[in-house]
C-alpha positions in Angstrom: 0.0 0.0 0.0 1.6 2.8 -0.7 0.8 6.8 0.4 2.1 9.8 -0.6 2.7 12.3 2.0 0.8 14.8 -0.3 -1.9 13.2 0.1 -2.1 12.8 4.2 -0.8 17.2 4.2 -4.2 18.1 4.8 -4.1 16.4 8.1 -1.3 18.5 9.3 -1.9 21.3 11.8 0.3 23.3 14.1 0.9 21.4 17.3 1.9 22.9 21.0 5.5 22.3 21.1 6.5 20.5 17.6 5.9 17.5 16.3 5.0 14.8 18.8 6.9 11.4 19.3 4.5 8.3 18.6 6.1 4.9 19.4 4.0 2.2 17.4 4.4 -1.7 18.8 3.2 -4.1 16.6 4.4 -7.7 14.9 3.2 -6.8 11.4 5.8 -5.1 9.5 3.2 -4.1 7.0 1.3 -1.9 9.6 4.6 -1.0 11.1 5.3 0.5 7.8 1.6 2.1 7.0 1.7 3.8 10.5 5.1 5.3 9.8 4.5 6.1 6.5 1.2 8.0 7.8 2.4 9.8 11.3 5.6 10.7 9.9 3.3 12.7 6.7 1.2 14.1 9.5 4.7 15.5 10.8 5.4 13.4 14.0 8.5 11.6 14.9 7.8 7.6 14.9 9.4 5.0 16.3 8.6 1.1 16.2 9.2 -2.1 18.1 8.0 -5.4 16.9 8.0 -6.7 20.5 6.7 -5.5 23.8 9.9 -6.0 25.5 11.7 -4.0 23.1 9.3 -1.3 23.6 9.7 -1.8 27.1 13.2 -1.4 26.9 13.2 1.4 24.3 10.8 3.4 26.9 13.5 3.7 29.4 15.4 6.2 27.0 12.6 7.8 24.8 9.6 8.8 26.8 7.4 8.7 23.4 4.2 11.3 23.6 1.8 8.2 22.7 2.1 4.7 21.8 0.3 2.5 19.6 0.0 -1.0 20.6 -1.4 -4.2 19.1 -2.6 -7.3 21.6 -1.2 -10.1 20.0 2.5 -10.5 19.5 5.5 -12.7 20.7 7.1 -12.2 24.0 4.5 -10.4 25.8 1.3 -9.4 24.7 -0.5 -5.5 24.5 -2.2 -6.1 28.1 1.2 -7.1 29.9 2.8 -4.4 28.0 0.0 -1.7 29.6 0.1 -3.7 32.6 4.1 -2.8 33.2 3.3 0.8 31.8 0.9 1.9 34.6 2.8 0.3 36.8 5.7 2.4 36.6 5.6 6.0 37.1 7.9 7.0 34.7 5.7 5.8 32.0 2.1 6.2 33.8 0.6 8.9 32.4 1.9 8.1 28.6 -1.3 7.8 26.5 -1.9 4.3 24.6 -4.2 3.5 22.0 -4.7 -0.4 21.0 -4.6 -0.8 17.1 -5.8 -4.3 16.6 -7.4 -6.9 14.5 -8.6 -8.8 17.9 -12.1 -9.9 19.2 -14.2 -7.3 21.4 -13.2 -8.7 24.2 -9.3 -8.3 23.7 -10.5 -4.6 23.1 -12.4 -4.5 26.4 -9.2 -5.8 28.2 -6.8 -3.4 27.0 -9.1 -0.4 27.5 -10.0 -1.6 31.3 -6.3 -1.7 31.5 -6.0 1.6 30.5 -5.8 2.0 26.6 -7.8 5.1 26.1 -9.1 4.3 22.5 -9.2 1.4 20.0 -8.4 1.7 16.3 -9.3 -1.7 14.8 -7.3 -3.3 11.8 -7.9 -2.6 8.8 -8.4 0.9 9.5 -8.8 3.8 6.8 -6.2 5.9 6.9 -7.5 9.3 7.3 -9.9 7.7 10.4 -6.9 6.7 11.5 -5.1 10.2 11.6 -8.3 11.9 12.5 -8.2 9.9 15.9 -4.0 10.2 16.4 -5.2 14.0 16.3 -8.0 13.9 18.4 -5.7 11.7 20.8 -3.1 14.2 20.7 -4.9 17.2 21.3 -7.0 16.1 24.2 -4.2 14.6 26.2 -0.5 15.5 25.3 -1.5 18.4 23.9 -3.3 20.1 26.9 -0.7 18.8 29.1 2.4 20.9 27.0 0.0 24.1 27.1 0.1 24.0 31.0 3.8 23.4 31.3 
């Protein structure tokens, strides 16, 4: 699939700031890909892991803005890797949205454990920017304008 930053500029607006940094955890390259393809157009800094220990581990030296995280994938799943991010409070308060292809349910577990929206797979891609934005603005963003 491929997009054309062109066509995703519209998306783009001024953010509190600069750009924010988005770290996206997921086991499919292919969305991997898509999601960078389509934050970085939108003018945010992206970062992947393909595992939730990696992201784990990549956390301690990036505190990303928000994260994107799928449910299913090897080593540890989205709800461990939620569970382990409210649990420390260097990482607390960083929003996470669950992008993923699994049942209700699994989207009901990862939003008790504290993702604050779901994006289910396959998504369109300007839904998908719409609520990045929305995301953004209601939590990271209001929390830069107070600083």
């Amino acid at each position: 699939m491929q997009h054309t930053p062109q066509r995703y500029s519209m998306m783009s607006r001024p953010r509190p700031g600069g750009a924010f940094t988005i770290l996206v955890i997921d086991d499919d390259p292919g969305l991997l890909e898509t999601a960078t393809e389509l934050l970085s157009a939108d003018g945010h800094r992206v970062l992947v892991a393909s595992r939730g220990l990696d992201a784990l581990a990549m956390m301690q030296a990036v505190h990303p803005d928000l994260i994107l995280l799928d449910y299913y994938m090897p080593d540890m799943d989205g709800l461990a890797v939620i569970e382990q991010l409210k649990a420390d409070a260097a990482t607390r308060r960083i929003p996470v949205v669950a992008v993923t292809s699994g049942t209700a349910e699994d989207a009901n577990k990862l939003r008790r454990a504290g993702s604050i929206a779901v994006i289910l797979k396959p998504f369109e891609p300007t839904d998908f920017l719409h609520t990045i934005a929305g995301v953004l603005n209601t939590t990271v963003g209001r929390r830069r304008s107070e600083s």
